[in-house]
TORKOL-4160 file (C-alpha; in steps of 0.2 Angstrom, whole numbers, padded with zeros to 4 digits, m for minus):
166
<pt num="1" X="m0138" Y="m0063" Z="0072"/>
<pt num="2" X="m0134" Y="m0046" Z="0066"/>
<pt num="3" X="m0115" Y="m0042" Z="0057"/>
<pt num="4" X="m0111" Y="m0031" Z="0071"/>
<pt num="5" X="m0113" Y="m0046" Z="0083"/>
<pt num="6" X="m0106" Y="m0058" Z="0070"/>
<pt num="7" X="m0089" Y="m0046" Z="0068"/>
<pt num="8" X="m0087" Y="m0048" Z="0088"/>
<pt num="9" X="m0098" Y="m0029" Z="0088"/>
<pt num="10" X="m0109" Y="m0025" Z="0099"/>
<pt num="11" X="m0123" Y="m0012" Z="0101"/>
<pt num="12" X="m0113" Y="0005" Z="0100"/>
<pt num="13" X="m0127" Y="0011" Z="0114"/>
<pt num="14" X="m0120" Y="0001" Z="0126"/>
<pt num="15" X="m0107" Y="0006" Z="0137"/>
<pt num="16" X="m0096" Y="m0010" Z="0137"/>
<pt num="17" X="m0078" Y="m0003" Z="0141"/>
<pt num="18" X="m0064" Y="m0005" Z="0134"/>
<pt num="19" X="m0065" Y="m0021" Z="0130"/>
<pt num="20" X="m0077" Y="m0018" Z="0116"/>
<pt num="21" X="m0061" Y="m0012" Z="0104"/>
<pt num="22" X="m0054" Y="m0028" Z="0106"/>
<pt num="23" X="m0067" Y="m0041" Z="0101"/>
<pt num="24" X="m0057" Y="m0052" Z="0088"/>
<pt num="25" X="m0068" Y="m0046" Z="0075"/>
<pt num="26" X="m0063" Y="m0030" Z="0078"/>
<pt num="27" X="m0045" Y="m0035" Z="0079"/>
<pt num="28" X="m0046" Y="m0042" Z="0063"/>
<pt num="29" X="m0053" Y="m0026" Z="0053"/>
<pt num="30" X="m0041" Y="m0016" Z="0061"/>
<pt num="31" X="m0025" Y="m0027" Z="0056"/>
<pt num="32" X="m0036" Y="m0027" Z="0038"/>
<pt num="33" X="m0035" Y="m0009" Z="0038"/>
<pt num="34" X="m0019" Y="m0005" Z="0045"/>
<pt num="35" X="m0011" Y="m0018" Z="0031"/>
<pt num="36" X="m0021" Y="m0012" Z="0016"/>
<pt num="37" X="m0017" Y="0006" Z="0019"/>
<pt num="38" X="0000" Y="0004" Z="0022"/>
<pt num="39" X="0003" Y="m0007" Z="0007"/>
<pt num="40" X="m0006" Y="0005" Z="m0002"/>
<pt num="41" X="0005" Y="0019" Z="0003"/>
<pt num="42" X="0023" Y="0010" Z="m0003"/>
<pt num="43" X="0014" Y="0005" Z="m0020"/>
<pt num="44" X="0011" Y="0025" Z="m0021"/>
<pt num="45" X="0030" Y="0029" Z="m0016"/>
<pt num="46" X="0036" Y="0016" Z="m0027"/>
<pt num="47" X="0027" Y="0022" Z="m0042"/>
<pt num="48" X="0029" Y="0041" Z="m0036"/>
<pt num="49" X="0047" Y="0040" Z="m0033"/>
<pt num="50" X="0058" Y="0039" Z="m0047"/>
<pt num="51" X="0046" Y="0051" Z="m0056"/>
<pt num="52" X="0049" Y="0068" Z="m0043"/>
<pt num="53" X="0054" Y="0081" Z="m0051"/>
<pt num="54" X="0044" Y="0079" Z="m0066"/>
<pt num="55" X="0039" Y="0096" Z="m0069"/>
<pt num="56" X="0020" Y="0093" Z="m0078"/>
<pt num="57" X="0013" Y="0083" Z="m0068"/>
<pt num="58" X="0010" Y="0085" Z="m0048"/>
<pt num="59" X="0004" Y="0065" Z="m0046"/>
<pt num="60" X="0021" Y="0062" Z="m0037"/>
<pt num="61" X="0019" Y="0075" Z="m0025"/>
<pt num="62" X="0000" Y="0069" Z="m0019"/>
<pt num="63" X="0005" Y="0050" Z="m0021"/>
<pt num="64" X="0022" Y="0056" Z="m0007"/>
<pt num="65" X="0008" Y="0066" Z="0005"/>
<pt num="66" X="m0005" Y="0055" Z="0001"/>
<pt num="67" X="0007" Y="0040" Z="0007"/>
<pt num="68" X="0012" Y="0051" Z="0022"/>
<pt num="69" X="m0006" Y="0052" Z="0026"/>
<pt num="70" X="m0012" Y="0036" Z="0025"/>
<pt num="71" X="0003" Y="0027" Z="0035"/>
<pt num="72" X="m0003" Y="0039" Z="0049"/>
<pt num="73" X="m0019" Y="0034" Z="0050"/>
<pt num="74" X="m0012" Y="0017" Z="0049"/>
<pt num="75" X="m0003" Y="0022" Z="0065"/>
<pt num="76" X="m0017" Y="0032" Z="0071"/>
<pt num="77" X="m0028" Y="0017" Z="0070"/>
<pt num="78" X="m0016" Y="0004" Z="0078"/>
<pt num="79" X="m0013" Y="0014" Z="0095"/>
<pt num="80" X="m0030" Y="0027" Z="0096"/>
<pt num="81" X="m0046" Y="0023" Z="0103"/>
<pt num="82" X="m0060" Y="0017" Z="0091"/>
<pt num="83" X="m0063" Y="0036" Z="0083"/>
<pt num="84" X="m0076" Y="0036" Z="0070"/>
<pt num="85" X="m0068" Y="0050" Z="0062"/>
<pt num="86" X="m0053" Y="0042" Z="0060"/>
<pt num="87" X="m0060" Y="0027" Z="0052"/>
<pt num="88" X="m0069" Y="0040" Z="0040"/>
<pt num="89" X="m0052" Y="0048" Z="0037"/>
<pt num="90" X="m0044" Y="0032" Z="0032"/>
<pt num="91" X="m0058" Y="0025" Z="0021"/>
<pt num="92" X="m0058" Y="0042" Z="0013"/>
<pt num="93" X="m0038" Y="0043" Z="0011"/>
<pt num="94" X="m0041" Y="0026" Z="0001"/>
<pt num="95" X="m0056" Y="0030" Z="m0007"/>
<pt num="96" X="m0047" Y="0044" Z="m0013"/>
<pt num="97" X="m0032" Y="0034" Z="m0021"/>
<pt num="98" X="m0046" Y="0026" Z="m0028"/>
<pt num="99" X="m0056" Y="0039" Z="m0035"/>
<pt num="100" X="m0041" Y="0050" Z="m0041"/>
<pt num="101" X="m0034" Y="0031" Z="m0051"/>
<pt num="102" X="m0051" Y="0032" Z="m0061"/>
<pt num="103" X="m0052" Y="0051" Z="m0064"/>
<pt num="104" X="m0037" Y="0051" Z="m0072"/>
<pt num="105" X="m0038" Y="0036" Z="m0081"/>
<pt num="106" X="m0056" Y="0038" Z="m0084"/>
<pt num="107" X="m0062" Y="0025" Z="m0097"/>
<pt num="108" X="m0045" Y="0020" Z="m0100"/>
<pt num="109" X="m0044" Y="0015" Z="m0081"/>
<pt num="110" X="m0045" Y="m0004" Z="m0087"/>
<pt num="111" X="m0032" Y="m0004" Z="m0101"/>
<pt num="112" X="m0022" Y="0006" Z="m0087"/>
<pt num="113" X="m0023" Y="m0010" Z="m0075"/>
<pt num="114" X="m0018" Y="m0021" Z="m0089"/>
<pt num="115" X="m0004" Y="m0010" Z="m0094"/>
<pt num="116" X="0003" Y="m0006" Z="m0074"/>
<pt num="117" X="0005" Y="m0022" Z="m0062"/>
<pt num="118" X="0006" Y="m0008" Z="m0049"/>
<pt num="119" X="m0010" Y="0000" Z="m0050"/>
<pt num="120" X="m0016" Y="m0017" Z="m0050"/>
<pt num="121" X="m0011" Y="m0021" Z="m0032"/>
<pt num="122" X="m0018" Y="m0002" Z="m0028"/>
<pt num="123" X="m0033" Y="m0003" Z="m0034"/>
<pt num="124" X="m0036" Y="m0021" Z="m0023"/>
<pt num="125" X="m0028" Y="m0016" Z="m0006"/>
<pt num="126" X="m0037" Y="0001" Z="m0009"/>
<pt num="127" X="m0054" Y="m0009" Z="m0012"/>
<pt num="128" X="m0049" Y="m0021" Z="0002"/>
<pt num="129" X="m0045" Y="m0006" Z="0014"/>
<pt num="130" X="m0060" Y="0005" Z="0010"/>
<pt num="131" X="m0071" Y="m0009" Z="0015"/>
<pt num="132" X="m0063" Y="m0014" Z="0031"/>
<pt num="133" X="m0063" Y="0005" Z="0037"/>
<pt num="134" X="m0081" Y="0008" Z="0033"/>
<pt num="135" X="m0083" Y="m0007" Z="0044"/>
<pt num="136" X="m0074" Y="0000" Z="0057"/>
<pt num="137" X="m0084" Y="0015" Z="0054"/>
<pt num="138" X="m0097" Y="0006" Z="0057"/>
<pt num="139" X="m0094" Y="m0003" Z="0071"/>
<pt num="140" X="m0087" Y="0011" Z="0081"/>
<pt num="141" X="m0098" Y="0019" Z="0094"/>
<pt num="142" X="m0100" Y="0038" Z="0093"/>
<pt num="143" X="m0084" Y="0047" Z="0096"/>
<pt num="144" X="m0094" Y="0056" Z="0112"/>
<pt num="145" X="m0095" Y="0039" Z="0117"/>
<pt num="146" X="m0077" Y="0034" Z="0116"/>
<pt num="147" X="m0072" Y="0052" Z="0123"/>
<pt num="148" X="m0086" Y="0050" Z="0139"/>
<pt num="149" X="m0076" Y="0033" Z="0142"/>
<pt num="150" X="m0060" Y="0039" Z="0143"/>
<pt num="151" X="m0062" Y="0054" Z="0154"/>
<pt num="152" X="m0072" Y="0040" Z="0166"/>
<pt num="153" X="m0056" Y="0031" Z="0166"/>
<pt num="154" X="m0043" Y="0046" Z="0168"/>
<pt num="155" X="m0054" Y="0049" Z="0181"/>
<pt num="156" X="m0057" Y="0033" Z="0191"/>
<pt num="157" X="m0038" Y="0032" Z="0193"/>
<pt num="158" X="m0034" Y="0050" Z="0199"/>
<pt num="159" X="m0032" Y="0052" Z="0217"/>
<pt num="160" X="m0041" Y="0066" Z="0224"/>
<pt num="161" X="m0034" Y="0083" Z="0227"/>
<pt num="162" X="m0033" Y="0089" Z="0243"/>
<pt num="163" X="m0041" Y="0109" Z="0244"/>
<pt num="164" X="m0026" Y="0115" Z="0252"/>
<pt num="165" X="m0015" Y="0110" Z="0241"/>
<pt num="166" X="m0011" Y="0122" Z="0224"/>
């Protein structure tokens, strides 16, 4: 058994419908996904916050559009169809909180965590989110896919038009 079929996937080359995005593995990631980024986007605003308008340093300003970014994908991936671009742009928008954390902090990052119970619950829903959207990622069909689906439906309950009608 393959851990596409085991997390309710299926072969992405198969045209399954619409049901496909809703297989309770799926379900699962998403709901993951969706939680880990928005958690990680009020950990951001609550440390970024209080510390706007500090002058020197510009981490308040990305953690308030970075948080703006990953509650919309949050959104995004709650009420979209199953786009693999979006699933790359939330695990990068995490990946991303993630790497920027250890840049800054570079070999200091651990005595950083020790120091900052914050940064602690960051750095795991920003792992825990990473993971589930790579998962995503990868058990998304082709976004051709997913587009060639939809216009089928639009299309399918569309009545025709008459010619002599504008």
């Amino acid at each position: 058994m393959s851990a596409d079929t085991a997390l309710g996937g299926a072969d992405p080359s198969r045209d399954e419908g619409a049901a496909g995005r809703d297989t309770p593995g799926k379900r699962l990631l998403r709901w993951v996904a969706v939680q880990a980024a928005v958690v990680a986007a009020a950990v951001h605003l609550l440390w970024a916050w209080p510390r706007l308008g500090s002058p020197p340093d510009a981490r308040p300003y990305l953690f308030v559009a970075g948080s703006a970014l990953a509650v919309a994908v949050a959104v995004a991936t709650l009420r979209a169809g199953e786009y693999r671009r979006l699933y790359a742009l939330g695990a990068g928008t995490l990946g991303t909180f993630l790497g920027g954390f250890l840049a800054w902090h570079g070999t200091g990052a651990v005595a950083a965590l020790a120091a900052e119970p914050l940064a602690v619950v960051a750095v795991i829903v920003e792992v825990v989110g990473f993971a589930a959207y790579l998962a995503l990622f990868r058990l998304a069909p082709p976004t051709s896919v997913v587009v060639e689906r939809r216009e089928a439906d639009g299309a399918e309950g569309e009545p025709e038009a008459d010619e002599g009608t504008p």
